[in-house]
C-alpha positions in Angstrom: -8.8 10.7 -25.7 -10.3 9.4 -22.6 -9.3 8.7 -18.8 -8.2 5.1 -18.7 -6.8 2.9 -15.5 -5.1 -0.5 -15.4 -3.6 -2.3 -11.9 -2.1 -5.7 -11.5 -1.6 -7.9 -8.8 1.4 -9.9 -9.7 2.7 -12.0 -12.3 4.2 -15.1 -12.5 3.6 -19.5 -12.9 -0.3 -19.2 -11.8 -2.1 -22.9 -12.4 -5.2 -23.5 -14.3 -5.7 -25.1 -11.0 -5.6 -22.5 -8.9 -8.3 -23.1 -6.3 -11.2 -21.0 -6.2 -10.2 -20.4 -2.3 -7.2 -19.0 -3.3 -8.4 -16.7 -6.9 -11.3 -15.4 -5.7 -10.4 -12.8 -3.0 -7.8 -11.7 -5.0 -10.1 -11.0 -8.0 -12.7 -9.6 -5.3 -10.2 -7.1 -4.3 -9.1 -6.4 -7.9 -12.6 -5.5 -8.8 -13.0 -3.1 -5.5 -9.3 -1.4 -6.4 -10.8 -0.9 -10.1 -14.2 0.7 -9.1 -12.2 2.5 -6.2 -10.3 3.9 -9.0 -12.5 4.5 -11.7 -14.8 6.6 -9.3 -11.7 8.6 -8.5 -11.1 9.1 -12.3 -14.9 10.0 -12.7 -14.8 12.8 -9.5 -11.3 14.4 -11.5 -8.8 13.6 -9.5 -5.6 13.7 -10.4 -3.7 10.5 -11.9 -1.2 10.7 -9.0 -3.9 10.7 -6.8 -5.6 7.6 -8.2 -2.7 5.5 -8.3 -1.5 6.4 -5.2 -5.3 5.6 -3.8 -5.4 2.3 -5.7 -2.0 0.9 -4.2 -2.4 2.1 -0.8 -5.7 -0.3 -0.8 -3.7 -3.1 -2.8 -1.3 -2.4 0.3 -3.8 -3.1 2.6 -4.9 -6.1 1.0 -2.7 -9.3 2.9 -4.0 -10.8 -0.8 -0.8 -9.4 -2.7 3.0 -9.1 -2.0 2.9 -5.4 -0.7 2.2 -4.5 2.6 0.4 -6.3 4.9 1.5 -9.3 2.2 4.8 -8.8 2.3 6.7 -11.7 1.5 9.6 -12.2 3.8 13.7 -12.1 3.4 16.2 -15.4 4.0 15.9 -13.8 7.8 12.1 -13.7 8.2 12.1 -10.2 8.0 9.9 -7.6 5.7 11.9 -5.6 3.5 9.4 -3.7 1.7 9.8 -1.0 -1.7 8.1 1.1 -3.6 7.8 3.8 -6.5 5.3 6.9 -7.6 6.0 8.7 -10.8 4.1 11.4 -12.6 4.2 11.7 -16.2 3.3 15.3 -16.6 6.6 16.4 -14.7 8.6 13.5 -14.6 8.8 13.8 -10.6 9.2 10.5 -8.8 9.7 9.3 -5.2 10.9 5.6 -4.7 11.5 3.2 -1.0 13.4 0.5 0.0 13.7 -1.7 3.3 11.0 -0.4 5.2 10.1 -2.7 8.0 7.4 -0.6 9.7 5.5 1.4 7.3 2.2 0.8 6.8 1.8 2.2 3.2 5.3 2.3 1.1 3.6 3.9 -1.8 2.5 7.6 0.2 6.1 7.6 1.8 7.6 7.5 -1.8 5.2 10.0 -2.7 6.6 11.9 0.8 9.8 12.1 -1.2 8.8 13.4 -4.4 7.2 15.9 -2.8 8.8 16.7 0.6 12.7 16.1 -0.1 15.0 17.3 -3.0 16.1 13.5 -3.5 14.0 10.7 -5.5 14.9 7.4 -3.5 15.3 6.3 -0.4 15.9 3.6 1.5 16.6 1.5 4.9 16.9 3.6 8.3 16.7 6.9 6.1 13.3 6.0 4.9 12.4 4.7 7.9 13.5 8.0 9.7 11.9 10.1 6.8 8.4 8.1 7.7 8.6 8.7 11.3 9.6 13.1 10.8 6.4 13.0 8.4 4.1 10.9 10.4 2.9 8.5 8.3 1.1 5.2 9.5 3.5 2.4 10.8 3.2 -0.5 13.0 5.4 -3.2 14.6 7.4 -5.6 11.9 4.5 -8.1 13.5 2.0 -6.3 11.6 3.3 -7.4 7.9 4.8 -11.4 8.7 1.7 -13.5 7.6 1.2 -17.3 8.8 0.9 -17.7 4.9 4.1 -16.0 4.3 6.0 -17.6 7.2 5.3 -21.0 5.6 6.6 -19.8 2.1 9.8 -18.7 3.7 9.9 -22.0 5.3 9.4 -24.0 1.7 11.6 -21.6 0.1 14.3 -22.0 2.6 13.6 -26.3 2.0 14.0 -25.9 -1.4 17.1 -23.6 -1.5 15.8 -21.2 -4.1 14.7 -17.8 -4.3 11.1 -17.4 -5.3 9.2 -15.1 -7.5 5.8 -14.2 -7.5 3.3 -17.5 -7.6 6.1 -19.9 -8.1 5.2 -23.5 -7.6 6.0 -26.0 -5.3 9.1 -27.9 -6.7 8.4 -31.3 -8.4 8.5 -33.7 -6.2 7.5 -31.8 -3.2 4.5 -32.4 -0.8 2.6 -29.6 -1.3 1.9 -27.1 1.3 -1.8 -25.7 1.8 -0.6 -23.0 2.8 2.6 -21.7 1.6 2.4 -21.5 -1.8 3.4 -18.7 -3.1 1.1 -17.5 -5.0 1.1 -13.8 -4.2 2.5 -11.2 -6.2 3.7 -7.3 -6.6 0.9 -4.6 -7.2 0.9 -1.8 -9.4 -2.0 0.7 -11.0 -1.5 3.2 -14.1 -4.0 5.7 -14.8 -4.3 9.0 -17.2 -6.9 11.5 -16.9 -9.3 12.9 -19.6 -6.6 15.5 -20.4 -3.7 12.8 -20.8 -2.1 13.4 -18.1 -0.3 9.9 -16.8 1.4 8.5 -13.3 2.3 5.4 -12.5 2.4 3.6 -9.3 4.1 0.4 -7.9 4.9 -1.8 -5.0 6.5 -4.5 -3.7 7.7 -7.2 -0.5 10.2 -8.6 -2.9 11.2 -12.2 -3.6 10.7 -14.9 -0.8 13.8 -15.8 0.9 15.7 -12.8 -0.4 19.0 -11.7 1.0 18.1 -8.8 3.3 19.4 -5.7 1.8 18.4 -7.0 -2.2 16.6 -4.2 -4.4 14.2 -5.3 -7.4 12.8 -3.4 -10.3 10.2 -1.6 -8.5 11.7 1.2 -7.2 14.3 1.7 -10.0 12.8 4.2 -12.1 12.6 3.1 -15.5 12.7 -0.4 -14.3 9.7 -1.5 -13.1 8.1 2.0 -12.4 8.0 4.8 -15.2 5.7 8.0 -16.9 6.1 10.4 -19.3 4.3 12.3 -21.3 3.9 9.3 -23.6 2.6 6.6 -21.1 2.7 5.0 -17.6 3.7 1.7 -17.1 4.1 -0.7 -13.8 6.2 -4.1 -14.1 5.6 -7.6 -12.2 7.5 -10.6 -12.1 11.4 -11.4 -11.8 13.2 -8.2 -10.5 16.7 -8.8 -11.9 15.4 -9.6 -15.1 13.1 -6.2 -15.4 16.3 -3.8 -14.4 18.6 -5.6 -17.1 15.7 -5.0 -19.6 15.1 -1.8 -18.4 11.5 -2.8 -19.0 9.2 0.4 -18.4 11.4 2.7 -20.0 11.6 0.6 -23.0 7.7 0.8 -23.8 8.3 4.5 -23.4 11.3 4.9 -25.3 9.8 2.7 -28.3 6.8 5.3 -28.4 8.6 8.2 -28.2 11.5 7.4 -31.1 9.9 4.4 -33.0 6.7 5.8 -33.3 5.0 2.7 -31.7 1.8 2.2 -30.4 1.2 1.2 -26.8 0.6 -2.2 -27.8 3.3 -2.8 -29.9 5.7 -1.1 -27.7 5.0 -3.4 -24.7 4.7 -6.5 -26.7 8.0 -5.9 -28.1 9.4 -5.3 -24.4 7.8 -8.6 -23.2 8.6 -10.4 -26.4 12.4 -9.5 -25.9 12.1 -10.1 -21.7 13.0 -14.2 -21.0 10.1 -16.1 -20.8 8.4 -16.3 -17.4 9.9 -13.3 -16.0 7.1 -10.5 -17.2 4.6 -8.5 -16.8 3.1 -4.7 -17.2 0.2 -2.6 -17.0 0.3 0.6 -19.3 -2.0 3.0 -20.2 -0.9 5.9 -23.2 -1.7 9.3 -23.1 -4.7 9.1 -25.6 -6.3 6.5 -23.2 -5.2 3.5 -24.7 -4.7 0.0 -22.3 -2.6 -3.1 -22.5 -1.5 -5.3 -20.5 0.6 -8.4 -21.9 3.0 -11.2 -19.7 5.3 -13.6 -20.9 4.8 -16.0 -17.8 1.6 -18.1 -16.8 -0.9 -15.1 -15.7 -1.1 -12.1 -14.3 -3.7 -10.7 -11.9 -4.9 -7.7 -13.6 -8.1 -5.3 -14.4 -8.6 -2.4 -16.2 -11.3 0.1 -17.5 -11.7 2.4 -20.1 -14.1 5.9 -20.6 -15.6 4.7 -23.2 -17.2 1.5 -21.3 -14.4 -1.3 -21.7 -13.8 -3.5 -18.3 -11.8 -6.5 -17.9 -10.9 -8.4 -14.9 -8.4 -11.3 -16.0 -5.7 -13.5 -14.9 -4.8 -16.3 -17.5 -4.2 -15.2 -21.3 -7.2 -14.4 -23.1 -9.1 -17.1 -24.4 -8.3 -19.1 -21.2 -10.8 -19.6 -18.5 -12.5 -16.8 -19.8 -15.1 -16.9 -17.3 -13.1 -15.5 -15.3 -12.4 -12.4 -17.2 -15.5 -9.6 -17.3 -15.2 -7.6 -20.6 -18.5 -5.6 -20.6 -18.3 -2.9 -23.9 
């Protein structure tokens, strides 16, 4: 048993081709959120703390679809969501629709701990942010030049768009709306095996304002126990039917699967290009599989394992950094 972290920065159709421009800020922050966490891990605190750490800065990141990334909805607004969950009591906190809060993931974390409810969401989470005063700025803060043109090819294209979709075939490509953003999330248990998980989220580009994903649904895309912690990426709708996090759980817990096999059976049985999750078990194991393109994602290990990666393995492998 060992402390063990793992975060992600979206999943979904990434290209081979994806210009160096474009992959290497978001693997430059990757690598800072993993250190940031790891010396967290190393100075004992607690696995709620570190995930809550590692998110906020993912948050702040305009590299990701959280925060200061947030995608947009069909009205060019941010509707932004997010969830906190500790696996040694099961206590959670989860947000929806805030427009004005800086970092979704501490107001969730607000409600675990300051409220006798779990989730929350449009003008009562905005309400709840302002009574605790938490950081928020003007809906200006979060709309992106990069995000405004998404909305605008999303809206040309009459579609919906997950993480890192693609320009449709066809289409002249735009340099810089192209989606390729995506959801964050961090796992992390300590040296005692104690777990939390930690997710969040702008949504889907061109969204209907008032739409929920999987992030904030516990047991969705957001779960811990005393068995694991997982965080889920990719096609919101999809996650929730699959009930993806509290699948790997549940297949630990009354299978008698490992961490491994438990999320690989959850992807395996999730539609193809929909998927992807972070987990760590209680006995400090990682993995992190996807059933779409890529998925930006890291993760460490006590006993000296690193990886930064965001194709499958085996792929562009200099772009991954296992060092044993």
């Amino acid at each position: 048993m060992g402390w063990a972290i793992a975060l992600h920065g979206g999943a979904g159709d990434i290209p081979l081709s994806l210009p160096v421009e474009r992959r290497a800020p978001r693997e430059a922050t990757l690598r800072h959120c993993l250190e940031l966490g790891v010396a967290a891990l190393k100075a004992n605190r607690s696995p709620l703390d570190v995930v809550e750490l590692v998110v906020r800065e993912l948050e702040n990141s305009p590299c990701f679809n959280a925060g200061k990334g947030s995608v947009l909805t069909t009205n060019g607004t941010v509707e932004m969501e997010a969830c906190i969950m500790d696996g040694n009591t099961k206590k959670c906190g989860a947000v929806s629709g805030l427009s004005t809060v800086v970092n979704a993931i501490s107001l969730a974390r607000l409600v675990m701990e300051r409220t006798p409810h779990i989730y929350l969401a449009f003008d009562g989470a905005e309400a709840f942010a302002r009574e605790q005063g938490v950081e928020t700025a003007h809906s200006s803060h979060f709309i992106t030049t990069e995000n405004v043109e998404r909305l605008k090819n999303a809206k040309e294209a009459k579609r919906v768009q997950i993480d890192y979709t693609q320009p449709i075939k066809g289409a002249i490509p735009s340099t810089k709306g192209d989606s390729q953003i995506g959801t964050v999330g961090c796992v992390a248990v300590d040296g005692h095996g104690i777990l939390a998980s930690a997710t969040s989220t702008g949504g889907l580009v061109n969204k209907m304002v008032g739409r929920i994903g999987d992030t904030p649904i516990i047991g969705a895309g957001t779960y811990a126990n005393s068995y694991c912690a997982v965080s889920a990426t990719g096609k919101g709708e999809s996650i929730i039917q699959a009930t993806v996090a509290r699948d790997v759980a549940a297949l630990m817990e009354y299978k008698g699967l490992s961490l491994k096999e438990a999320a690989a059976y959850v992807i395996e049985r999730t539609p193809k290009g929909n998927v992807g999750l972070v987990a760590v078990s209680a006995n400090g194991e990682v993995t992190m599989p996807f059933n779409t393109t890529g998925m930006f994602r890291a993760c460490a290990t006590e006993d000296g394992y690193s990886e930064i990666g965001i194709w499958p393995s085996g792929i562009n492998d200099d772009l991954e950094y296992p060092n044993k």
